[in-house]
N, C-alpha and C positions, 0 to 999 in steps of 0.2 A: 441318427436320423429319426424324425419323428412320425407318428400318424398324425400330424396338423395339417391341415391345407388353409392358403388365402387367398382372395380372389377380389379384382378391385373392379367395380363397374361403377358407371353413374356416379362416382363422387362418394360410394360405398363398399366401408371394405368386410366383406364377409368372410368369419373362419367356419373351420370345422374339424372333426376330428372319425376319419376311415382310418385302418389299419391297410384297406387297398395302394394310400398314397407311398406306404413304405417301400423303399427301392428292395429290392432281393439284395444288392451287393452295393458297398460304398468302402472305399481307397481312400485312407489318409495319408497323402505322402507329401511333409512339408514343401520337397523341392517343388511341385508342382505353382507352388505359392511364389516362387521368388519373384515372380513377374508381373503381381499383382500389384497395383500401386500402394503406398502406403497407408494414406487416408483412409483408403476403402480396408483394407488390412485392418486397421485401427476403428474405425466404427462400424463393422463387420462384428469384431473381436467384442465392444462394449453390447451391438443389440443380443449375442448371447450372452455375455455378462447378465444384463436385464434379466434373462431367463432363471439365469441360476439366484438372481436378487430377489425375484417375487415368488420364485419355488418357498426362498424361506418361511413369507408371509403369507401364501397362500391360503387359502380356507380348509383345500384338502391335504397343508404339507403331513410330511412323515419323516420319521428320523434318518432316513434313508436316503433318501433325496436331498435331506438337508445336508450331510455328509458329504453328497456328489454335490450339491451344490457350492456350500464352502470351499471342498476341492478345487471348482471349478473357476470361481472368482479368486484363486491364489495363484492359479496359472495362471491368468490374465495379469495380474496384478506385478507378477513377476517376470511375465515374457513379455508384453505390450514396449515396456523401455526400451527393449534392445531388436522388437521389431522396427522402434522408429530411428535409436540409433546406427543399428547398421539392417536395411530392409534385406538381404541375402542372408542374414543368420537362423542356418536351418534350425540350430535346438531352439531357440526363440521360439519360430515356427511352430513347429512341432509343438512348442509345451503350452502354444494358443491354440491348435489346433485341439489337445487333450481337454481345453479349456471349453471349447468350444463342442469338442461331444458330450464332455458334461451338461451345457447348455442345452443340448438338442433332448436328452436323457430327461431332465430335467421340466422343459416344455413340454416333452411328451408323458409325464407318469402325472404330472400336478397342473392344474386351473395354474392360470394366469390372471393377475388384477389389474386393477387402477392403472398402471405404464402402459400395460398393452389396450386396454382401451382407450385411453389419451390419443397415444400414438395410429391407434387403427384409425379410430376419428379422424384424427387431423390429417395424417397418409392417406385415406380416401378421400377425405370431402377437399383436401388442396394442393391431391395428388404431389405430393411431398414424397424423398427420396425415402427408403424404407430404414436402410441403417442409420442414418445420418438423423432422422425424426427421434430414432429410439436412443441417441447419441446425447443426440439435445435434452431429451425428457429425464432421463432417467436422474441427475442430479434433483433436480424438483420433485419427482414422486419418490424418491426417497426423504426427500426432507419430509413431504406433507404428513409421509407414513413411519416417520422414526419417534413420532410423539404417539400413535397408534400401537403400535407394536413395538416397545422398547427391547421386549426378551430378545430381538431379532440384533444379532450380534455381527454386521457383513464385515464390518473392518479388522474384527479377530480373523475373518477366514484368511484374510492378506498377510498377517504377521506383523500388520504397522500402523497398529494402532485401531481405534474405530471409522474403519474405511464407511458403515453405513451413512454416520453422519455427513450432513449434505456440505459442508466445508471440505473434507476429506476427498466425498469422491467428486467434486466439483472441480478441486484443485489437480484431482489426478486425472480428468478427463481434460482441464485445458492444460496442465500439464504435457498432457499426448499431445497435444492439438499443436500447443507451441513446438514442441519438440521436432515435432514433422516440420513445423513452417521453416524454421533455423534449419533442419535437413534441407530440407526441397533448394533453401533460398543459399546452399555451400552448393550444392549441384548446378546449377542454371550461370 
């Protein structure tokens, strides 16, 4: 969990950063997920992907966080499949869940760039869904920023290849996207 807080009034979204907003106690226990839709599961799981993306290139990263971040977009990488093929798969769960504390880890020790201001932008001023903004964007601010910062290696953190490049995680983000529709569309 982090000391971020966001707050949307008037068409503006403002953050900030108290150490008051951190909870005393926080419970990861996959099962509590199984009843969460998948969608939201899936671009839940990518706007902290984002996190642990711009940790990399951040102004203040450090090798530490790059580490946990890496980490963190390998969980993703490798549990998001089997969250959309079968949505009750507690280790899935679970290793998006680990995914996704790295992402909280990761928002909270390093700035955030160029994704998160796009997306606060756009999520305040057209009151846009929050995960689902950071779902859409994140392919395109990775592309704009993989010619910026080459050293920044995301698709080594996945094991399959250069995930940073905006082909890669374009394809793995509609990837998900399809994956869930063909679920949803065997259920109905």
């Amino acid at each position: 969990m982090t000391p971020i807080w966001g707050i949307t009034e008037g068409g503006r979204k403002t953050t900030g950063r108290d150490a008051r907003v951190l909870p005393k106690t926080v419970l990861y226990d996959a099962t509590l997920t199984v009843t969460m839709p998948a969608q939201l599961s899936i671009t839940s799981a990518i706007n902290a992907m984002a996190h642990c993306v711009e940790a990399l290139y951040a102004k203040d990263a450090n090798p530490i966080i790059s580490l946990m971040a890496e980490d963190g977009i390998r969980a993703f990488a490798n549990s998001l499949p089997g969250v959309i093929q079968n949505p009750k798969d507690l280790d899935a769960r679970a290793q998006a869940q680990y995914g996704a504390w790295l992402g909280g880890v990761s928002l909270g020790a390093v700035g955030m760039a160029l994704h998160h201001k796009l997306c606060h932008t756009l999520g305040g001023s057209f009151n846009l869904p929050h995960a689902e903004t950071h779902t859409i964007v994140l392919p395109h601010a990775v592309a704009y920023n993989a010619q910026a910062v080459p050293e920044v290696n995301v698709e080594d953190c996945a094991g399959v290849g250069r995930f940073f490049r905006a082909p890669r995680i374009v394809r793995f983000s509609s990837d998900a996207g399809s994956a869930y529709v063909a679920q949803r569309n065997r259920h109905e």
